[in-house]
Backbone as CSV, one residue per row, in Angstrom:
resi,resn,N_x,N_y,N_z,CA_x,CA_y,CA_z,C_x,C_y,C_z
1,UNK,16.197,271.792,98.474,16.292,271.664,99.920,16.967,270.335,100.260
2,UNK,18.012,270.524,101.132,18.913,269.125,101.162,18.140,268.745,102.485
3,UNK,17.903,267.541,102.894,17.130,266.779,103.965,17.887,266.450,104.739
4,UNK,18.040,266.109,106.525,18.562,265.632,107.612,17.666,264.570,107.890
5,UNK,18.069,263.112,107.969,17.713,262.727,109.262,18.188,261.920,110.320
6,UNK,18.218,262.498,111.708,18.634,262.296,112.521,18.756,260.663,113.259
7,UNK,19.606,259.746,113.830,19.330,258.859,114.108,20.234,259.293,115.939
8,UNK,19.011,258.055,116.691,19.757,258.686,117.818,18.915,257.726,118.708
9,UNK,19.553,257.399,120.066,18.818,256.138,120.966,18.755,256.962,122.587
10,UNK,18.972,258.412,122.595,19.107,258.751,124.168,18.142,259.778,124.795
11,UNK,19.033,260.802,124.947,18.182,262.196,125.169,17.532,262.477,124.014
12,UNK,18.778,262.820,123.023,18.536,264.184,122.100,19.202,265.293,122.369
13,UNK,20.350,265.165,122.858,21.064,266.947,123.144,21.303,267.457,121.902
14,UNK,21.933,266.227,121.496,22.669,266.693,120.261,21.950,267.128,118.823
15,UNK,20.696,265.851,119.041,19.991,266.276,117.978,18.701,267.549,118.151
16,UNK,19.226,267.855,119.819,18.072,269.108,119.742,19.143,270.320,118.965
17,UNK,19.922,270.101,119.524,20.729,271.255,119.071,21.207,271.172,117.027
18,UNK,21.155,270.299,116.723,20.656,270.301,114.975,19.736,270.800,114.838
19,UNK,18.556,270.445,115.073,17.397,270.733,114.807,17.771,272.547,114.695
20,UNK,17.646,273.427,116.186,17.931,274.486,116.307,18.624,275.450,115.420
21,UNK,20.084,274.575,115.254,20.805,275.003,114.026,20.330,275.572,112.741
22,UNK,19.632,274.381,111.893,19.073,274.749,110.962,17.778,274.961,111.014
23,UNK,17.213,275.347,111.753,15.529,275.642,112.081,15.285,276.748,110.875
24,UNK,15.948,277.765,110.890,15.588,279.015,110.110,16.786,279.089,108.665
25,UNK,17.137,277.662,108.236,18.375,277.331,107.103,16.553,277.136,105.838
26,UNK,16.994,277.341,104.958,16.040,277.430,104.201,16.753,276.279,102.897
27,UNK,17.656,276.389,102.876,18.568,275.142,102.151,18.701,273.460,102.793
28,UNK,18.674,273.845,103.953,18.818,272.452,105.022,18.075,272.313,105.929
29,UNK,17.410,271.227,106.398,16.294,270.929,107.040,16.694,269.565,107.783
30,UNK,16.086,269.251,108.726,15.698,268.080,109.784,14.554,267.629,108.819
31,UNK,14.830,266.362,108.399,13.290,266.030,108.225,12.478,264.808,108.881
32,UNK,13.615,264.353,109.778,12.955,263.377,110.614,14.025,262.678,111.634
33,UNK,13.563,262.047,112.992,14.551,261.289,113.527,13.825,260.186,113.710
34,UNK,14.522,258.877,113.890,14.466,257.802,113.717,15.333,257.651,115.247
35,UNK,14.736,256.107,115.803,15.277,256.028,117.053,14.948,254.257,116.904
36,UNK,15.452,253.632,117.837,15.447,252.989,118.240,14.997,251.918,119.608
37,UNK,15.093,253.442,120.469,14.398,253.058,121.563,12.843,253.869,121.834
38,UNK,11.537,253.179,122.127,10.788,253.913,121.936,10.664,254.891,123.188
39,UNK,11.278,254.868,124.009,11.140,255.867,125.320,12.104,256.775,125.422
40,UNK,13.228,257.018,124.292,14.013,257.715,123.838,13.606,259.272,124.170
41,UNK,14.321,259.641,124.802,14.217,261.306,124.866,14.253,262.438,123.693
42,UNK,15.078,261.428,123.040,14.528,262.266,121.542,13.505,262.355,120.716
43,UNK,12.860,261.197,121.067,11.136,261.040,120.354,10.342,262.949,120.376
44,UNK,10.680,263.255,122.217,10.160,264.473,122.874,10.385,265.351,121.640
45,UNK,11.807,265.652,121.926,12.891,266.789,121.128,12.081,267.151,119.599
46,UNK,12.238,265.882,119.192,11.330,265.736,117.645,9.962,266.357,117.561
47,UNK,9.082,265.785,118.730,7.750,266.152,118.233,7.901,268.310,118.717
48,UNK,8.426,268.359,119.711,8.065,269.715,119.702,8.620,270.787,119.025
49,UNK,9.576,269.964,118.083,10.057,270.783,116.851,9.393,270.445,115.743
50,UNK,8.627,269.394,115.615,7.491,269.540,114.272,8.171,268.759,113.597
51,UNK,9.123,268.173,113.781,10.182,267.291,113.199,9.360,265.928,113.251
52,UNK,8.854,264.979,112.187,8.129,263.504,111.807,9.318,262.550,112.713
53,UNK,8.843,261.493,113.139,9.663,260.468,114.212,9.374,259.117,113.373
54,UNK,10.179,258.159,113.485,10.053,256.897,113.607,10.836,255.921,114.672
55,UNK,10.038,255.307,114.959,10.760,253.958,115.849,10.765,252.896,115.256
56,UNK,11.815,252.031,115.600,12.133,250.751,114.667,12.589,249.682,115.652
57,UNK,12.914,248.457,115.232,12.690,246.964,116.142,14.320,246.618,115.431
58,UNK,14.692,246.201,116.245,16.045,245.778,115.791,15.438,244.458,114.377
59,UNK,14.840,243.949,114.980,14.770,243.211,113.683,14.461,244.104,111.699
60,UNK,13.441,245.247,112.567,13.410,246.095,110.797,14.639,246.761,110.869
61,UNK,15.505,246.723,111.743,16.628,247.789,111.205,17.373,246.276,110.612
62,UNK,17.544,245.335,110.947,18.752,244.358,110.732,18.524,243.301,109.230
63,UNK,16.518,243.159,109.390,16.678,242.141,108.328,15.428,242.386,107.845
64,UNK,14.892,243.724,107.736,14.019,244.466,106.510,14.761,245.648,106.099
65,UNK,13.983,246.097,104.921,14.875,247.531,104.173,13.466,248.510,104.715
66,UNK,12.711,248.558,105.821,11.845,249.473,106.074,12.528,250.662,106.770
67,UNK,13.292,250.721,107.464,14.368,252.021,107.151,14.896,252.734,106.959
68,UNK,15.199,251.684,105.421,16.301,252.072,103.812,15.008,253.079,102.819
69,UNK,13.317,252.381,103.122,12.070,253.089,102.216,11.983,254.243,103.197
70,UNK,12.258,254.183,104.212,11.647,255.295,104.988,12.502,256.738,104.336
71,UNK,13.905,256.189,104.779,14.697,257.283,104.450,14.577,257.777,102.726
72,UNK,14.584,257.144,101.655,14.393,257.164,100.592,12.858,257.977,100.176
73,UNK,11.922,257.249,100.677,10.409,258.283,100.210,11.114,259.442,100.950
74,UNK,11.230,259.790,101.877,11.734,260.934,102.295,12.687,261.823,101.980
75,UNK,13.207,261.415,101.003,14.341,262.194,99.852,15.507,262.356,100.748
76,UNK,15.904,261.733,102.154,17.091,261.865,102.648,18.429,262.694,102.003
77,UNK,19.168,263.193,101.839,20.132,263.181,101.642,21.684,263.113,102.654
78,UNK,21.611,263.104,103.578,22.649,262.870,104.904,21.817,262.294,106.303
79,UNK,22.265,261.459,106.372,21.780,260.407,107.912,22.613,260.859,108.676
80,UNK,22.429,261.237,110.023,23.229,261.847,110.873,23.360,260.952,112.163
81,UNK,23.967,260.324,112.341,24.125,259.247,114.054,24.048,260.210,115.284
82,UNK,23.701,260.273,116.213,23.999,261.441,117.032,23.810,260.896,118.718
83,UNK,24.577,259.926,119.081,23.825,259.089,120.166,23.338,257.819,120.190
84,UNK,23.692,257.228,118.476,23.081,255.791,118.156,23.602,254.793,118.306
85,UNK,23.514,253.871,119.209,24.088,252.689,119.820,23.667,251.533,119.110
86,UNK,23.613,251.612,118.070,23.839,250.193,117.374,24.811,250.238,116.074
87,UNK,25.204,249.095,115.317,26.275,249.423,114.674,25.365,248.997,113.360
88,UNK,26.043,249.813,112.202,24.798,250.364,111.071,25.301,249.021,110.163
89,UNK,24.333,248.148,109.536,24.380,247.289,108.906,24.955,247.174,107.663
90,UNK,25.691,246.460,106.822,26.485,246.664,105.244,25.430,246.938,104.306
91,UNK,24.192,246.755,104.462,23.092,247.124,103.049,22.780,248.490,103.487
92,UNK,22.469,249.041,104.827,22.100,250.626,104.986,23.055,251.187,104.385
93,UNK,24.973,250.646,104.653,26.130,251.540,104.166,25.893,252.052,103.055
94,UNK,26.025,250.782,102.080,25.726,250.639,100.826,24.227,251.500,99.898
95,UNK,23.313,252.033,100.809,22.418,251.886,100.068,22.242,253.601,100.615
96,UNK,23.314,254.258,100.799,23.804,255.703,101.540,25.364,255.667,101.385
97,UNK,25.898,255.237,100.376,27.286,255.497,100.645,28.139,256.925,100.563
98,UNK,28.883,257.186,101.467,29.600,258.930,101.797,28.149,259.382,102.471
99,UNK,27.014,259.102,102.735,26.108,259.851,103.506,25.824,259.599,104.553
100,UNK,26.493,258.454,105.183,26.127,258.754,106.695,27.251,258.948,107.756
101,UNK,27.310,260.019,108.392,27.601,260.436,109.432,27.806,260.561,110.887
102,UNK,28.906,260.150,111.579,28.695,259.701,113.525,29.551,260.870,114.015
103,UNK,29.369,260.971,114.941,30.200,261.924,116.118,30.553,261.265,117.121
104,UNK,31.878,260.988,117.362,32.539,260.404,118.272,32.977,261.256,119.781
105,UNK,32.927,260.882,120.797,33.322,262.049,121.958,34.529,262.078,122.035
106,UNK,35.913,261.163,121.409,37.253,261.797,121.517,37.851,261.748,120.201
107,UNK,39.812,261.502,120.145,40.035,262.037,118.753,40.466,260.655,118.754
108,UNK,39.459,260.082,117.303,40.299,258.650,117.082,41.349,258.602,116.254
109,UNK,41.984,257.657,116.228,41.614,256.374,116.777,41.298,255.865,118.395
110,UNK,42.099,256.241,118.928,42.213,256.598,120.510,40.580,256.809,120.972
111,UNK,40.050,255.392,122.000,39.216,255.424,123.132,37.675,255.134,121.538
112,UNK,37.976,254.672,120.384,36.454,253.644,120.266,36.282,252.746,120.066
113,UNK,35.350,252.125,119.039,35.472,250.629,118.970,33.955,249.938,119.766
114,UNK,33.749,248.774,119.912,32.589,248.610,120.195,32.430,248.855,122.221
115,UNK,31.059,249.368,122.423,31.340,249.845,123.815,31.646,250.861,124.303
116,UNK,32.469,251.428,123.112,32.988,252.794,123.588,31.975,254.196,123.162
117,UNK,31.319,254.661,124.412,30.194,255.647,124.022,30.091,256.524,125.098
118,UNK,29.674,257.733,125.370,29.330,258.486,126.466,30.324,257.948,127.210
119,UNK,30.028,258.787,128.638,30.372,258.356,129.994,31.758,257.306,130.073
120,UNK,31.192,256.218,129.369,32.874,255.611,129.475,33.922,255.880,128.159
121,UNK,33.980,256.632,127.629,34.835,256.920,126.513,35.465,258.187,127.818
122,UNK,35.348,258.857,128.264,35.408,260.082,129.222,36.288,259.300,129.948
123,UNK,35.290,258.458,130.546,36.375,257.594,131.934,37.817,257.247,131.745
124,UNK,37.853,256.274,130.191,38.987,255.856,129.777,40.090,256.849,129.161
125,UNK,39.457,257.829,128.487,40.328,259.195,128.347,41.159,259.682,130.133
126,UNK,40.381,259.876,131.136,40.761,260.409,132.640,41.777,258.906,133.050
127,UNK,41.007,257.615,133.198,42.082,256.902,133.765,43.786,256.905,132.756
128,UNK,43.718,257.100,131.459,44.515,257.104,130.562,45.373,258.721,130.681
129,UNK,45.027,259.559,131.360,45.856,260.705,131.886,45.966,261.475,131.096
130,UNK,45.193,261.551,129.852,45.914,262.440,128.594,45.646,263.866,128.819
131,UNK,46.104,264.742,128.210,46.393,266.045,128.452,45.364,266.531,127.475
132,UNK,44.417,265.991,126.582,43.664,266.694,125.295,42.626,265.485,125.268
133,UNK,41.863,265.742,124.809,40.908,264.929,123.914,39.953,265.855,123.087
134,UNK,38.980,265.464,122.578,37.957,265.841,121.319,36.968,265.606,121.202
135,UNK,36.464,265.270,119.971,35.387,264.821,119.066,36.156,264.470,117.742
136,UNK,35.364,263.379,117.085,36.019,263.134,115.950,34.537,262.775,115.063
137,UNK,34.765,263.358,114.233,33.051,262.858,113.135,34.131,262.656,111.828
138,UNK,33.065,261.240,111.711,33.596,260.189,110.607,32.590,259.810,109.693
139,UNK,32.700,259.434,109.085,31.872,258.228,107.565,31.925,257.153,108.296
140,UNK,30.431,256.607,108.542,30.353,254.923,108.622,30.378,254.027,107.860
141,UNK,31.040,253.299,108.485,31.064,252.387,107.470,30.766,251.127,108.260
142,UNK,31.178,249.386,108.110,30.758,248.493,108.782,31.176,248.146,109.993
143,UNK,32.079,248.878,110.413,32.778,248.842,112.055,32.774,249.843,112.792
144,UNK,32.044,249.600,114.052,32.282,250.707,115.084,33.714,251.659,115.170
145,UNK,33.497,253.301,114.850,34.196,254.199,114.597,35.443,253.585,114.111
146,UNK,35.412,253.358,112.540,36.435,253.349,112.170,36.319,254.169,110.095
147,UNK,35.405,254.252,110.244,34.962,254.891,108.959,36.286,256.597,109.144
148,UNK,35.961,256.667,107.559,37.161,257.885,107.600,36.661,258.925,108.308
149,UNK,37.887,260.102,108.304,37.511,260.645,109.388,37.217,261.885,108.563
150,UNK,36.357,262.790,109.023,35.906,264.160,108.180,36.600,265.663,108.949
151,UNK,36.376,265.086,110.395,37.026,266.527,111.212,37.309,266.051,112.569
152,UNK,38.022,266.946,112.966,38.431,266.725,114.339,39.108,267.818,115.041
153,UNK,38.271,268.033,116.351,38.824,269.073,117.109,39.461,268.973,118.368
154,UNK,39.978,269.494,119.303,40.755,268.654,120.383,40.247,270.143,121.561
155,UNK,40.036,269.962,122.316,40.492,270.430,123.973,41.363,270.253,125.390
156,UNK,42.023,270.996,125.664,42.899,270.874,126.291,42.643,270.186,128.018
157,UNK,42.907,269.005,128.503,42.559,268.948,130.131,43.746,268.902,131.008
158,UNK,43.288,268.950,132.284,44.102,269.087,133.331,43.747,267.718,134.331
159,UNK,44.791,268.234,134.944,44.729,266.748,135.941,43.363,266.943,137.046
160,UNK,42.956,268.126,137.225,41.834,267.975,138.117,40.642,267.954,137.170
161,UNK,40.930,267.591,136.160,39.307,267.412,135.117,38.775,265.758,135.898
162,UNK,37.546,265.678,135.686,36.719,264.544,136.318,36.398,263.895,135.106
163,UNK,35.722,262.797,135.024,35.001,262.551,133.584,33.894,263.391,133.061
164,UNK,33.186,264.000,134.247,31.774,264.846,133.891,32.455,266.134,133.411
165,UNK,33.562,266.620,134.257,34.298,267.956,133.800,34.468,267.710,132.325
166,UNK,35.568,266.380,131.476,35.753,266.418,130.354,34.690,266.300,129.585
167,UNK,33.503,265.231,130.071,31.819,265.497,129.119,31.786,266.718,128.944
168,UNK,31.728,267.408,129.922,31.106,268.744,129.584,31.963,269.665,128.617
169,UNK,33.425,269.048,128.368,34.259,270.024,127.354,33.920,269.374,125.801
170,UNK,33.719,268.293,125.672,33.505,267.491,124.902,31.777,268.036,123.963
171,UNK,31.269,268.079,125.259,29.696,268.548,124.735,29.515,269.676,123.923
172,UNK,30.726,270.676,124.715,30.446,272.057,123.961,31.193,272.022,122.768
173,UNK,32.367,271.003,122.558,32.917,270.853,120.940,31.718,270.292,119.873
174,UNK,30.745,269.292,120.780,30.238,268.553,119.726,29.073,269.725,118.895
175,UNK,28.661,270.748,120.490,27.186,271.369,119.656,27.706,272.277,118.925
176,UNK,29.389,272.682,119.178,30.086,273.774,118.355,29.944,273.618,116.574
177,UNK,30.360,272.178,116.462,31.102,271.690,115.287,29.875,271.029,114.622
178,UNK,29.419,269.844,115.107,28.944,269.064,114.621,27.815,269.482,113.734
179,UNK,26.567,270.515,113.977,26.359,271.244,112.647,26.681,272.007,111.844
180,UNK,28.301,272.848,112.256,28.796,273.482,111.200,29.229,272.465,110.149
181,UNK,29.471,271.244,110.542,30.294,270.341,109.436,29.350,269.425,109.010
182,UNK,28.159,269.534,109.649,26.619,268.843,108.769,26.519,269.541,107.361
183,UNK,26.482,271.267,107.396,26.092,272.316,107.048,27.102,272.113,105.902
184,UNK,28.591,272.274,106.062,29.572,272.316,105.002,29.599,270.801,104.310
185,UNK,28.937,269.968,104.631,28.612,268.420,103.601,27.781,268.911,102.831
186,UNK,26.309,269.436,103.294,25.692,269.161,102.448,25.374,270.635,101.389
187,UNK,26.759,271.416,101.417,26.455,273.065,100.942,27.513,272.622,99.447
């Protein structure tokens, strides 16, 4: 049984919709999300899927390996970012290398970097006029979205798209893709 666990600081759309995915995968499993913020909407998502939670202090994510044991007793095999607003430290890289995983809301290089998340990645795509944008899921590595890239899909916009119009095209690429290409890592 290959293990998920989820990392994530918001709702949880994304990681409700993993969870869902593989709910009835008998090969692949959620086995926990990890958050950051303790009032996190995903804490919810987690417990009423039976899915184990942890919360963490910027200080145990930055300068303890309580984390690095968590994920490890837990036989991890793929860390999944899904909403996580902090940038992942060189000993987590290292101590998960090729296993951890982000989803970006457009096609990079174009619109990331530090800052660039939700809502304003959208904005700067609309003030920037482009005719397409995406999702892009990458390998982390020590810099905000710049780890290689694994996949990428694009959607087409128009000039009367809003930023919430393009979220919402963006959203339905991410819940499209983002566990089919969890699914094909760890198969």
């Amino acid at each position: 049984m290959k293990r998920i666990a989820i990392f994530a600081s918001g709702t949880g759309t994304n990681a409700a919709n993993i969870i869902r995915y593989f709910d009835d995968n008998h090969d692949i499993s959620v086995k926990a999300v990890l958050s950051n913020n303790p009032t996190a909407g995903v804490l919810n998502v987690a417990k009423e899927a039976g899915v184990d939670s942890l919360v963490f202090t910027r200080e145990e994510f930055y300068e303890t390996d309580k984390v690095i044991r968590y994920l490890l007793d837990n036989q991890i095999d793929l860390v999944v970012l899904a909403g996580f607003l902090w940038l992942v430290p060189e000993l987590f890289i290292q101590s998960f290398p090729k296993k951890i995983i982000n989803i970006h809301p457009a096609l990079l290089p174009a619109f990331g970097g530090k800052g660039m998340y939700g809502a304003r990645v959208h904005q700067a795509v609309k003030a920037a006029n482009k005719q397409e944008t995406g999702i892009t899921i990458h390998y982390v590595n020590p810099h905000y979205d710049e780890g290689d890239i694994i996949f990428q899909t694009s959607c087409s916009l128009s000039d009367d798209d809003t930023p919430d119009t393009i979220a919402a095209k963006v959203h339905k690429l991410e819940y499209e893709f983002y566990p089919k290409v969890i699914g094909q890592l760890l198969n």
